[in-house]
Backbone bond lengths (Angstrom), bond angles and torsions (degrees), N, CA, C in turn:
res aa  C-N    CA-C-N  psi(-1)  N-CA   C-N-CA  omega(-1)  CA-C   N-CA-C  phi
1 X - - - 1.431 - - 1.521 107.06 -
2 X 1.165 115.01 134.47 1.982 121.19 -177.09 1.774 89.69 -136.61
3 X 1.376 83.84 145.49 1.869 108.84 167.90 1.155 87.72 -120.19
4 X 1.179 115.04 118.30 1.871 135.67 144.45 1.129 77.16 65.51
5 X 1.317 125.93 101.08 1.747 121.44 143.28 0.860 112.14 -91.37
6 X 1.645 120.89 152.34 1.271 136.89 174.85 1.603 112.63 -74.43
7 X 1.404 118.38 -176.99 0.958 130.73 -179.18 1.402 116.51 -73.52
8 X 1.398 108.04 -29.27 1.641 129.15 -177.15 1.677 130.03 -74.27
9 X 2.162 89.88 -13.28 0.853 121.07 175.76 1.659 121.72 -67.41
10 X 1.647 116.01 106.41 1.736 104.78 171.97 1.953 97.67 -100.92
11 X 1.221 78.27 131.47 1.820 100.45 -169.53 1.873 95.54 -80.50
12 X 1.173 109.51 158.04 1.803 103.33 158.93 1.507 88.05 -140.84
13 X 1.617 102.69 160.76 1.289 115.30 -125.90 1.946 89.90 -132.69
14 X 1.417 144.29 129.07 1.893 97.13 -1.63 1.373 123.38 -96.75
15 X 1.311 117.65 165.93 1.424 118.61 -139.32 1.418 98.37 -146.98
16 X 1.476 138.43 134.98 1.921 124.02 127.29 1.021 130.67 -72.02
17 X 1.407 103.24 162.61 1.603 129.06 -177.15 0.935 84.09 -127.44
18 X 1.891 109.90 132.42 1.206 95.02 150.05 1.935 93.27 -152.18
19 X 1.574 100.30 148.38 1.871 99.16 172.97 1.387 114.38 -158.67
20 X 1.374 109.69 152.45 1.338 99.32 -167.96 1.602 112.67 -70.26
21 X 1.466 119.17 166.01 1.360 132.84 -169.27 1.400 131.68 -152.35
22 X 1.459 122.42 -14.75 1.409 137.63 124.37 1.109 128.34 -156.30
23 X 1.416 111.58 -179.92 1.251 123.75 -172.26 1.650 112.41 -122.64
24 X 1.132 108.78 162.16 1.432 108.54 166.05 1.382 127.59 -153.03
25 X 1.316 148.26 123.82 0.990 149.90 -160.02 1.282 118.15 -121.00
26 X 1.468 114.43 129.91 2.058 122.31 -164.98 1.867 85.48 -102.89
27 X 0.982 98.00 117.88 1.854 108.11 159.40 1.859 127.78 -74.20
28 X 0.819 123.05 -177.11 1.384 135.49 162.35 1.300 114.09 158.83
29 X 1.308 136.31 147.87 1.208 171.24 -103.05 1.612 87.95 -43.89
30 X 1.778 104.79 75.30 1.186 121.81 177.67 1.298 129.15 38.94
31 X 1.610 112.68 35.43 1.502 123.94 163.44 1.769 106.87 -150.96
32 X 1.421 77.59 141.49 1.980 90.74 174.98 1.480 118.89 -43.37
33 X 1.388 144.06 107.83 1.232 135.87 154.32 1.840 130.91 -82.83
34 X 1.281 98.87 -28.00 1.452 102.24 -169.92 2.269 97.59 -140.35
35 X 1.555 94.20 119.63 1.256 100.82 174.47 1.152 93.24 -114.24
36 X 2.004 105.88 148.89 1.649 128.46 174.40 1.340 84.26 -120.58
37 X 1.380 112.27 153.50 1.897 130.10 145.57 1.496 97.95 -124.48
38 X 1.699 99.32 150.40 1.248 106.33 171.69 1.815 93.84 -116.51
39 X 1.309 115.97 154.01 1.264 142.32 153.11 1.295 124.53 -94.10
40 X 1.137 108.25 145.98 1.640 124.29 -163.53 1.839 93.67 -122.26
41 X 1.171 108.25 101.12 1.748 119.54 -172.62 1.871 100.52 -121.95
42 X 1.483 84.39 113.25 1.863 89.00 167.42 1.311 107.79 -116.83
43 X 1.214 112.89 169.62 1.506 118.30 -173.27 1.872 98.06 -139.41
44 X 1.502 90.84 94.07 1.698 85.86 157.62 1.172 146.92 -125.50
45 X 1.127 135.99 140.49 2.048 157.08 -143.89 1.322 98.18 -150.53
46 X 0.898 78.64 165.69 1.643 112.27 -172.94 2.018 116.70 -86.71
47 X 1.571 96.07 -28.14 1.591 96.11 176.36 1.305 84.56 -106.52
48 X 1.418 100.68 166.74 1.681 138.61 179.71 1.903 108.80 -85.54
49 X 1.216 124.23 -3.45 1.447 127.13 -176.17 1.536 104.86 -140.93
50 X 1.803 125.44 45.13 1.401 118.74 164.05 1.410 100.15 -54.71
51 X 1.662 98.66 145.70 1.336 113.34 -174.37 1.830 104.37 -89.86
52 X 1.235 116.25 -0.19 1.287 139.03 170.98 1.736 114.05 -62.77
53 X 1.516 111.01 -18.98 1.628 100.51 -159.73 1.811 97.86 -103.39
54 X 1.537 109.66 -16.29 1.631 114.80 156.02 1.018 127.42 -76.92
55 X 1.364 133.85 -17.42 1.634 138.36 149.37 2.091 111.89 -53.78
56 X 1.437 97.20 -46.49 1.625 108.56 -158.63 1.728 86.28 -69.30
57 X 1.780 129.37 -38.45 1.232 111.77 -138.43 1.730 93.38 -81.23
58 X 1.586 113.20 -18.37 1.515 116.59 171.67 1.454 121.64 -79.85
59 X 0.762 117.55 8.43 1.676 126.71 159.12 1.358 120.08 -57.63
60 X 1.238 124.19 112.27 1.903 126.48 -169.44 1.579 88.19 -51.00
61 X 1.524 112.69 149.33 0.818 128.33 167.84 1.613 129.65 56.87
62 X 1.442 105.26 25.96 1.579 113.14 179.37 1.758 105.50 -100.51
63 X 1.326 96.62 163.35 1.831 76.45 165.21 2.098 74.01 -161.00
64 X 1.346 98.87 154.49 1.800 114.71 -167.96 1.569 96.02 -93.50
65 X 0.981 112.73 156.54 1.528 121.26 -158.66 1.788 109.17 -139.54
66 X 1.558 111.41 -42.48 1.157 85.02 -165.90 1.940 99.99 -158.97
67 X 1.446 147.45 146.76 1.306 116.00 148.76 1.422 110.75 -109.55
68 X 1.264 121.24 169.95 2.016 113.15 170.19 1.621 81.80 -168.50
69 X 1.725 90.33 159.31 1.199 104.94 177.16 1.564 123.65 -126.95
70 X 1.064 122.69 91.55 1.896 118.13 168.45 1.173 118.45 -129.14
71 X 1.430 79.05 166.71 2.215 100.61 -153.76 1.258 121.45 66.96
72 X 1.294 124.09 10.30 1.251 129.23 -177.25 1.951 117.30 84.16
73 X 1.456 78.73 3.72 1.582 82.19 158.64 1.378 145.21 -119.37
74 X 1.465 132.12 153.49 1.961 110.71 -155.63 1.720 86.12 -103.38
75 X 1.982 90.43 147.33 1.562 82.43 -179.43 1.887 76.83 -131.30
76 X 1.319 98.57 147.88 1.177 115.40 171.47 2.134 137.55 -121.89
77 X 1.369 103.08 83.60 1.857 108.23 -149.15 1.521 92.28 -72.11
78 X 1.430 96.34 158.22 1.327 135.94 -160.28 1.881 119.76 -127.83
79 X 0.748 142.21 105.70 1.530 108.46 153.82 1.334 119.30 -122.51
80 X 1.442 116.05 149.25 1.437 122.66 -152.14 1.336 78.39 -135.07
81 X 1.591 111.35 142.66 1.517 142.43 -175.07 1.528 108.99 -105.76
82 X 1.292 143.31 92.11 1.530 126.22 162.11 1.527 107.40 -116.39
């Protein structure tokens, strides 16, 4: 698992990504009470059917977003709300 890896970063495979990607903030009587962030979590391997991406899709508050494939590797996005 890596948060924001760098460039310097050699990953081994399969692996997450995961970093934050927004935020959101509920107001009332013109001040913030309740902050959300969402995370941006991929999961990448080398096969196209990690048994890893049916564990992630039951996670409260996840919802699956996307698959693509480069370099010969499958990446599969995520975003998770806490």
């Amino acid at each position: 698992m890596y948060y924001q890896p760098g460039s310097n970063i050699t990953m081994s495979y399969p692996c997450i990504v995961y970093e934050r990607d927004y935020s959101n903030a509920q107001h009332a009587d013109n001040a913030p009470y309740r902050q959300s962030w969402r995370y941006q979590v991929t999961l990448i391997g080398r096969k196209p059917d990690n048994p890893l991406v049916n564990k992630l899709v039951m996670l409260p508050k996840c919802r699956y977003v996307r698959h693509f494939e480069t370099s010969q590797l499958h990446h599969d996005v995520f975003n998770i709300y806490y």
